[in-house]
KOLDOZA-537515 format. One record per residue (C-alpha): x, z, y. Coordinates in steps of 0.1 Angstrom, whole numbers, plus 5000, padded with zeros to 4 digits. Example, Ala and Ser with C-alpha at 12.3 -4.5 7.8 and 13.67 -1.06 7.14 Angstrom:
BEGIN
512350784955/513750714989/
END
This chain:
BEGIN
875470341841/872670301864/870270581867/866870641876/865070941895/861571071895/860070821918/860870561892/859170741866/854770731856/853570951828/849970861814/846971061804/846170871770/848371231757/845571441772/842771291754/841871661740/841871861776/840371771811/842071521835/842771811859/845071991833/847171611834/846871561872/848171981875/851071901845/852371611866/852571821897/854072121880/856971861867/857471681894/856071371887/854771161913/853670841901/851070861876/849070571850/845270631844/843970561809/840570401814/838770591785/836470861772/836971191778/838371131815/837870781829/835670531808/834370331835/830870201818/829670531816/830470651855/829070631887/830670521921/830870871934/832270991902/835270711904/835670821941/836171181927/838871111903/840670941933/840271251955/841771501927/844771251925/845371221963/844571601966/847671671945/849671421964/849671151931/850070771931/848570621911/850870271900/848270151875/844670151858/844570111820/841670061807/841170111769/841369761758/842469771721/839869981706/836769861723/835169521718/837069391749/838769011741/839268751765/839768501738/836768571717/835668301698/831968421707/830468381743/828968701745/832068911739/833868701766/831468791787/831269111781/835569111784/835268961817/832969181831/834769511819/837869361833/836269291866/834669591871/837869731859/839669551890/837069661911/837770031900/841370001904/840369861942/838270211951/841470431932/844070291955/845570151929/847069791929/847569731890/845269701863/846769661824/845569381810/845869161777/845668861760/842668951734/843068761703/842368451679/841768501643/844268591623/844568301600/845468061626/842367891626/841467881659/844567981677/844267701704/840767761714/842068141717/844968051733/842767811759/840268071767/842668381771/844668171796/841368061815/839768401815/843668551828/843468311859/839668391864/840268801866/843668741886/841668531910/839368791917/842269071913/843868861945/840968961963/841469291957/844769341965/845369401928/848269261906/847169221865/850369341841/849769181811/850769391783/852969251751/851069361721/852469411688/852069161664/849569301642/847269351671/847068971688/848068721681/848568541711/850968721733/853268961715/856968881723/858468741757/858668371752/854968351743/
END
């Protein structure tokens, strides 16, 4: 059986939600944890409500503690973020968060951003058009991501939560 060390390993701050990010950055030094994921949401990192400096901040407590940072998550699920919103406004507004969430990822030294598919309604009615404009929007943000030296990892959702992309074949 094949095993994996530390190195392989990233442990995420979505558990901390209820104490600072420095309490997480300090857990994953005191276990020996190297490679963290930052969740891109209130109380330690929700982007729309921060400032450049503070984003360069967060990057300097991670380096400070000698941290890698493998990947930016931003909260995705429970916001109005969907790339395959039926209306033009929330695709805008997806595409923007997700840009500026690339561009975030750029100043963190980070080279991976979490992404996924957003969703078409439930029903099946417009399940093409969804599928259309998630795929369009994907290549748009990974475009750009390119230019940042960032890779998108699009995340499988469960089934109850899109539609679109929740199993490997999809």
């Amino acid at each position: 059986m094949k095993r994996i060390n530390r190195n392989q390993i990233a442990i995420m701050n979505i558990q901390y939600k209820h104490f600072p990010l420095t309490r997480f950055l300090d857990d994953a030094v005191s276990n020996g944890v190297k490679n963290i994921e930052l969740w891109g949401a209130e109380p330690h990192f929700h982007l729309e409500d921060m400032t450049y400096g503070e984003v360069s901040a967060i990057r300097r407590e991670i380096e400070s503690r000698n941290l890698k940072l493998v990947c930016f998550t931003p909260e995705q699920c429970v916001y109005p973020v969907n790339l395959a919103a039926p209306s033009l406004a929330a695709r805008r507004r997806s595409i923007g968060f997700f840009e500026d969430s690339i561009r975030a990822a750029g100043e963190l030294g980070c080279n991976k951003v979490l992404v996924t598919s957003g969703t078409g309604y439930f029903d099946g009615s417009n399940y093409d058009d969804a599928w259309n404009r998630s795929a369009e929007n994907l290549y748009g943000l990974g475009e750009l991501a390119g230019h940042y030296g960032v890779t998108l990892a699009l995340e499988v959702l469960r089934h109850d939560e899109s539609n679109l992309v929740y199993d490997l074949p999809r």
